[in-house]
N, CA, C and O of each residue as an XYZ file, in Angstrom:
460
protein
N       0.807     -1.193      0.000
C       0.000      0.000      0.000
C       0.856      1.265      0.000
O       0.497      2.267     -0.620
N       1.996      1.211      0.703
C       2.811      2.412      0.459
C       2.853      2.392     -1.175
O       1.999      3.014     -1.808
N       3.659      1.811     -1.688
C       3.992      1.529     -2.714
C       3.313      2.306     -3.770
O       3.939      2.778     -4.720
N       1.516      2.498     -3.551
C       0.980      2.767     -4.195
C       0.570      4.537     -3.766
O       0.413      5.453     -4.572
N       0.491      4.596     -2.502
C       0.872      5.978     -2.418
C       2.010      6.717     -2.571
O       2.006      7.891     -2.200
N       2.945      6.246     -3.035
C       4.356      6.662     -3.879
C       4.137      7.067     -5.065
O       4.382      8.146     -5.605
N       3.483      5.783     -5.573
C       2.973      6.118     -7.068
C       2.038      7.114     -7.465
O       2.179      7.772     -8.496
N       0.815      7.280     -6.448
C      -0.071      8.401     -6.327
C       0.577      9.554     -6.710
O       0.510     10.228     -7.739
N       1.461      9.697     -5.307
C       1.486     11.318     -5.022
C       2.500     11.772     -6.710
O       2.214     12.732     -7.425
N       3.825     10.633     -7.015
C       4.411     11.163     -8.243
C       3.600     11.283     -9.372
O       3.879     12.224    -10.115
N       2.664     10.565     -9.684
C       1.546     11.408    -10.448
C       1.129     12.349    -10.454
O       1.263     13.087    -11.430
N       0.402     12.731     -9.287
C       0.217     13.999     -8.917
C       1.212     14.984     -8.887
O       0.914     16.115     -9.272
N       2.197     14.774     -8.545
C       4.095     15.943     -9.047
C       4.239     15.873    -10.445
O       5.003     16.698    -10.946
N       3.539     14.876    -11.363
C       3.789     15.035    -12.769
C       2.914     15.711    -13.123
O       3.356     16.222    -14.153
N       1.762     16.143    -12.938
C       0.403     16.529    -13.825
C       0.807     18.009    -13.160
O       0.562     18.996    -13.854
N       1.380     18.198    -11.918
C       1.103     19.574    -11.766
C       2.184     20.065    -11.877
O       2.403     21.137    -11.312
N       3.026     19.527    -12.519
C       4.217     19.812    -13.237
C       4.022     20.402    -14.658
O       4.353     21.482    -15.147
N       3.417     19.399    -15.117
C       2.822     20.036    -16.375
C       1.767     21.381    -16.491
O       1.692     21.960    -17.575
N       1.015     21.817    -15.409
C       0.816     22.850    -15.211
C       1.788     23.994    -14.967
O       1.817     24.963    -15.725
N       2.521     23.890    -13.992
C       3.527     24.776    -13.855
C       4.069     25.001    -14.892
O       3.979     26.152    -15.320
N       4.790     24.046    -15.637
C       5.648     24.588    -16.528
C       4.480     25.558    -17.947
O       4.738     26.719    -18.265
N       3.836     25.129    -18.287
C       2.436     25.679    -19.126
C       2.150     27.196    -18.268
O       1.404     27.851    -18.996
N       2.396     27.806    -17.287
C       1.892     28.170    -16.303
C       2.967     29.208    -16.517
O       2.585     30.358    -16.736
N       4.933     28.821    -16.462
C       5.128     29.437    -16.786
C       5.923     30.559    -17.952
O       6.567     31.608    -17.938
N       5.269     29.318    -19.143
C       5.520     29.413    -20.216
C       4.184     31.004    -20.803
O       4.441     31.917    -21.587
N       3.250     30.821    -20.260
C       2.495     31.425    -20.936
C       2.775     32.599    -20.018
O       2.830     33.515    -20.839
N       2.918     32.971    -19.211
C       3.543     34.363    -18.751
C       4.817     34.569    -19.444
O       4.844     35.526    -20.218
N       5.690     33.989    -19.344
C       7.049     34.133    -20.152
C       6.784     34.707    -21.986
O       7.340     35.635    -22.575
N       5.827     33.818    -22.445
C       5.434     33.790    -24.274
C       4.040     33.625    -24.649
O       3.446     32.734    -25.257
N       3.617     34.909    -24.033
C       2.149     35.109    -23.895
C       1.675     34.796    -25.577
O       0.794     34.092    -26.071
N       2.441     35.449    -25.994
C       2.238     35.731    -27.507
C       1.830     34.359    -28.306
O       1.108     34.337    -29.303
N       2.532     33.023    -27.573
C       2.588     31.774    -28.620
C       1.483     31.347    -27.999
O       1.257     30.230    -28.465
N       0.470     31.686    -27.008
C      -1.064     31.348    -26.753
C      -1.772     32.121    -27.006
O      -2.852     31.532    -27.046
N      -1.962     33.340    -27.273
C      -2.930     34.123    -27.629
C      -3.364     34.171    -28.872
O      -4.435     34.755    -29.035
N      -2.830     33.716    -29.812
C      -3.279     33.587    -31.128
C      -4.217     32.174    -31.074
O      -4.681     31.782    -32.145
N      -4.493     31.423    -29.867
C      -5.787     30.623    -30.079
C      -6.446     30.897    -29.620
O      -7.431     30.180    -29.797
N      -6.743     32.399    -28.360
C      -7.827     32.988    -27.903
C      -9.084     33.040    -29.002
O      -8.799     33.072    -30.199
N     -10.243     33.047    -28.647
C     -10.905     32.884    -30.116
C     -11.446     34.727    -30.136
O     -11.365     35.544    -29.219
N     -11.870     34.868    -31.239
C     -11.882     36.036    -31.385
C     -12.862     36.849    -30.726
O     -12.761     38.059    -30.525
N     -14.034     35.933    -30.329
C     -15.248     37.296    -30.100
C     -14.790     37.056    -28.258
O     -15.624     37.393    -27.418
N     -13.525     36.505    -27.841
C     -13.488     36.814    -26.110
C     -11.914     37.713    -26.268
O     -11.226     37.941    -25.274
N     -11.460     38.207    -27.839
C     -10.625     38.934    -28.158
C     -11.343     39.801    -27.628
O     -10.864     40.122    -26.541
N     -12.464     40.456    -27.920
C     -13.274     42.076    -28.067
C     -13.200     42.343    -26.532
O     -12.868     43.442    -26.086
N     -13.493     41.391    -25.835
C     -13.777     41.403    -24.337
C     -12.301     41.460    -23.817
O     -12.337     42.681    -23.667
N     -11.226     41.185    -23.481
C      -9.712     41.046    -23.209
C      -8.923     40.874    -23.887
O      -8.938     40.071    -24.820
N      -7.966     41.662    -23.541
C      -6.797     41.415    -25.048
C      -6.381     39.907    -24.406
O      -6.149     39.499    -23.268
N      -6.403     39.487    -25.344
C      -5.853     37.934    -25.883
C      -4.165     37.443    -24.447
O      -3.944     36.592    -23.585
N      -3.389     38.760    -25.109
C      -2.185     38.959    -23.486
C      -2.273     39.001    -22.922
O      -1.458     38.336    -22.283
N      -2.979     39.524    -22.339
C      -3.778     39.618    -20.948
C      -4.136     38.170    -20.397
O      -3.711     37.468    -19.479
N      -5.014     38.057    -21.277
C      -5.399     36.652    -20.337
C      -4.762     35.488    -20.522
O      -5.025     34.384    -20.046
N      -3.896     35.820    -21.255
C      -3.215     34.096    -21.581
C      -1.813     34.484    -20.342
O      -1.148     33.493    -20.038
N      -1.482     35.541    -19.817
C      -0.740     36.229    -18.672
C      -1.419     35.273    -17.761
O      -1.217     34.151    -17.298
N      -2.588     36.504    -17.691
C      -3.527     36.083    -16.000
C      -3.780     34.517    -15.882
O      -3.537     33.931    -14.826
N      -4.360     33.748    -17.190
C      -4.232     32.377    -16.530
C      -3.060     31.503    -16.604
O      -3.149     30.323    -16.267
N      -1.550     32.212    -17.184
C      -0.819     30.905    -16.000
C      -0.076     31.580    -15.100
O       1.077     31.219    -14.866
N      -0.690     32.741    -14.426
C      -0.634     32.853    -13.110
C      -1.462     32.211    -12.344
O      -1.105     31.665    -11.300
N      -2.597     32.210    -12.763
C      -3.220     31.254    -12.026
C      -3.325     29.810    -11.899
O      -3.648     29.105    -10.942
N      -2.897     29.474    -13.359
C      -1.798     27.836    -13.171
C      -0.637     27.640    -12.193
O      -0.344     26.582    -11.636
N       0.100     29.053    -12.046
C       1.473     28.450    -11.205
C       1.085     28.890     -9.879
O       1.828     28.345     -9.063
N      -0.117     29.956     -9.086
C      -0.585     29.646     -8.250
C      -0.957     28.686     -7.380
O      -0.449     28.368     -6.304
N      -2.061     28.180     -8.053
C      -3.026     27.061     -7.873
C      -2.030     25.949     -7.992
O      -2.420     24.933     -7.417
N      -0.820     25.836     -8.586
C       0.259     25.129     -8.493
C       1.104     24.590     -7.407
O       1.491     23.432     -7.243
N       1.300     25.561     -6.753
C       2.080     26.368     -6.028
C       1.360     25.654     -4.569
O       1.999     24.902     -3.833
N      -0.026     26.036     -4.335
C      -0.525     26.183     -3.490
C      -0.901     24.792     -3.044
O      -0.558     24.406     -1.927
N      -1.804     23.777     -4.121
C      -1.031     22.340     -4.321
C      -0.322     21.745     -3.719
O      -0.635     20.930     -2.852
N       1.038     22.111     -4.149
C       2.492     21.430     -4.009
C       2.559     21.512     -1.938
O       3.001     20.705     -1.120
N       2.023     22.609     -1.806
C       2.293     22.917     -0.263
C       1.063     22.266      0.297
O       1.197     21.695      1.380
N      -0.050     22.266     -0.245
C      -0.770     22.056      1.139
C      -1.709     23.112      1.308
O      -2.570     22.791      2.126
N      -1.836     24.059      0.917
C      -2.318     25.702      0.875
C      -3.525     25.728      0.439
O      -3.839     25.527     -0.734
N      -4.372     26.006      1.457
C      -6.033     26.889      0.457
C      -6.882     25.195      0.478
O      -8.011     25.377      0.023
N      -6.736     24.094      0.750
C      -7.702     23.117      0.682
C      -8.272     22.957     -0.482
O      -7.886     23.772     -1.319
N      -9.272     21.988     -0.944
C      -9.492     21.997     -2.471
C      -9.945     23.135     -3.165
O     -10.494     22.824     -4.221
N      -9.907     24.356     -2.940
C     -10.282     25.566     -3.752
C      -9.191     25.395     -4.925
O      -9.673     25.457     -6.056
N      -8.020     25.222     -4.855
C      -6.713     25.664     -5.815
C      -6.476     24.289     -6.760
O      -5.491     24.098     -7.475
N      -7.893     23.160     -6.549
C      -7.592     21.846     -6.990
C      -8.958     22.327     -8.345
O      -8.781     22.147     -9.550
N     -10.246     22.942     -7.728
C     -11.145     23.659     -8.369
C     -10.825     24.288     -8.893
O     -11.592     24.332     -9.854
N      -9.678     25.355     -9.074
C     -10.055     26.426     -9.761
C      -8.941     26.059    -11.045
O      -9.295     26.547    -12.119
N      -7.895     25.420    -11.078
C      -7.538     24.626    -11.790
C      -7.919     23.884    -12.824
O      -7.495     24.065    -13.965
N      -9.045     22.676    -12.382
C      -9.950     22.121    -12.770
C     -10.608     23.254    -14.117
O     -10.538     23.185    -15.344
N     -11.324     24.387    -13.050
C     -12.466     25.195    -13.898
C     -11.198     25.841    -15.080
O     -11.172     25.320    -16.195
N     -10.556     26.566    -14.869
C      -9.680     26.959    -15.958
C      -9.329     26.084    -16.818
O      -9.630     26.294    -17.993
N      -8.662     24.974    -16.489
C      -8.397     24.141    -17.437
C      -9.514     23.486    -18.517
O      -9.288     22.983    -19.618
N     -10.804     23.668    -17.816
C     -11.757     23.634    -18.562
C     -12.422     24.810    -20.065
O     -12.972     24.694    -21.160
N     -11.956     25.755    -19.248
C     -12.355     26.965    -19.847
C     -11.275     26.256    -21.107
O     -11.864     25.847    -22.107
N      -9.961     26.126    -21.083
C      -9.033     25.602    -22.366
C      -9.452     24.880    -23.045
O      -9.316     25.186    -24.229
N      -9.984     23.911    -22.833
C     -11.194     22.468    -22.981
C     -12.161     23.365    -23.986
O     -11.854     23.307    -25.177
N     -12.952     23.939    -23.736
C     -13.832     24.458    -24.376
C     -13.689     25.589    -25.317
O     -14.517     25.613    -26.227
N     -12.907     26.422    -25.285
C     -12.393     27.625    -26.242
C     -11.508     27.107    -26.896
O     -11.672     27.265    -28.106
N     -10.578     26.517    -26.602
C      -9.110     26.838    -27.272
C      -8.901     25.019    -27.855
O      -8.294     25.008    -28.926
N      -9.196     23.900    -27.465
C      -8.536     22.638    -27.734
C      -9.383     22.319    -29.362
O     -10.606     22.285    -29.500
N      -8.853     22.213    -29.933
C      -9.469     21.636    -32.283
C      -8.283     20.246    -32.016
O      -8.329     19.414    -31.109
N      -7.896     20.288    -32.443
C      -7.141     19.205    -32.800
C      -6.196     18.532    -31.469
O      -5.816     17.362    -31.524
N      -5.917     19.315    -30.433
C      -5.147     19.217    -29.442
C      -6.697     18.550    -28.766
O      -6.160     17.704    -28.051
N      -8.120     18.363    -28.521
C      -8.800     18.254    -27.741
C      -7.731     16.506    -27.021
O      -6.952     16.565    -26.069
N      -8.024     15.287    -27.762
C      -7.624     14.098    -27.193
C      -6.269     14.526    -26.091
O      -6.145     13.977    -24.996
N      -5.578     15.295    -26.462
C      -4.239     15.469    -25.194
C      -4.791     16.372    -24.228
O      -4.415     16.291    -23.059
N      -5.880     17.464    -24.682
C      -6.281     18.120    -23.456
C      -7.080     17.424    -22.449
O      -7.025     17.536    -21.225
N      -7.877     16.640    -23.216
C      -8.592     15.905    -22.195
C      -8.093     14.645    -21.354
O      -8.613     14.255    -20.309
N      -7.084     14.124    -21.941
C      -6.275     13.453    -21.511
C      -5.564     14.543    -19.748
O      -5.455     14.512    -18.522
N      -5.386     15.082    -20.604
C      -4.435     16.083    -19.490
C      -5.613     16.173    -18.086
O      -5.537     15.736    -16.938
N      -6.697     16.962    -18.828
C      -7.772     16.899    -18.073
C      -8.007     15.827    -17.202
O      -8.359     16.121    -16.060
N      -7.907     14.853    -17.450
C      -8.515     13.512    -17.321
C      -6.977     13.177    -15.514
O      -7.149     12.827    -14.346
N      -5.873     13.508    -16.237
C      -5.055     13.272    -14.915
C      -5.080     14.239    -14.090
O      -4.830     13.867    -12.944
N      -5.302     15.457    -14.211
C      -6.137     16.375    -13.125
C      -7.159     15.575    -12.085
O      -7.094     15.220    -10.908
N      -7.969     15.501    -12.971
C      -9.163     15.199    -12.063
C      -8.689     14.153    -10.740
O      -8.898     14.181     -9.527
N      -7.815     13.075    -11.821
C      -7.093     11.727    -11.069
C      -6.620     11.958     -9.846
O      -6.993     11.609     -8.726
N      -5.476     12.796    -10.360
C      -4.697     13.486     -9.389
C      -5.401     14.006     -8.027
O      -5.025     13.745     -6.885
N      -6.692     14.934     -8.468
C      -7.462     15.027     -6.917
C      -8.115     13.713     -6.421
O      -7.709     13.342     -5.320
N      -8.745     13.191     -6.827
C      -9.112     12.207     -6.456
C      -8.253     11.069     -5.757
O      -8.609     10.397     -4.789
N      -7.338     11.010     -6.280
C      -5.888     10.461     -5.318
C      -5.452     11.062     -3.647
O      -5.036     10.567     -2.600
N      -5.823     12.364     -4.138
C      -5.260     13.059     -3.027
C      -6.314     13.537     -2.191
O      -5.916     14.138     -1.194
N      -7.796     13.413     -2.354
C      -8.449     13.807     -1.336
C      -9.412     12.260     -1.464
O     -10.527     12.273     -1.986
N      -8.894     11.202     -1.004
C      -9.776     10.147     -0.514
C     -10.828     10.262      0.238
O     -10.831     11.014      1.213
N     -11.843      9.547     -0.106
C     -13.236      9.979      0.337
C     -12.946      9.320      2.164
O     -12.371      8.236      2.259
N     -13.271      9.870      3.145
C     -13.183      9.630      4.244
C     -14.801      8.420      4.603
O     -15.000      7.974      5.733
């Protein structure tokens, strides 16, 4: 049983790894995500802007994760953003987003066992 909570939790260090780094790639090269913002949530926020603001809120919610911090709010809001990607932004990338998606979810579910 250890064994398998070894395996858990490094899952969980991989998936939110892959956030982080996404997290802080798109603050770093806002530019190479904003050109899949779609256009009519262009009119509403520049495209930089928000491809900024959400992977701050990837390496947050990351962040906060990794420690222990904030209880499942930062596992949710994760979740909901990554969704928002899911639905606007994934054409041809959908099978790896949801995939991705898919070890998110895992990942909490690993880590908050139903009592």
């Amino acid at each position: 049983m250890i064994i398998q909570r070894y395996i858990a939790r490094l899952g969980t260090l991989i998936i939110l790894a892959v956030f982080f780094y996404f997290g802080i790639h798109s603050v770093m090269n806002p530019d190479t995500y904003a050109s899949l913002i779609p256009s009519f949530i262009g009119t509403v926020i520049n495209p930089l802007m928000l491809v900024t603001l959400h992977g701050m809120v990837e390496m947050a919610c990351t962040l906060l994760i990794l420690f222990s911090l904030g209880g499942k709010w930062p596992w949710y809001i994760l979740m909901l953003s990554f969704l928002g990607v899911l639905v606007s932004v994934s054409g041809i990338t959908l099978v790896r987003d949801l995939g991705i998606f898919g070890g998110l979810v895992l990942a909490y579910v690993v880590s908050h066992p139903t009592e």
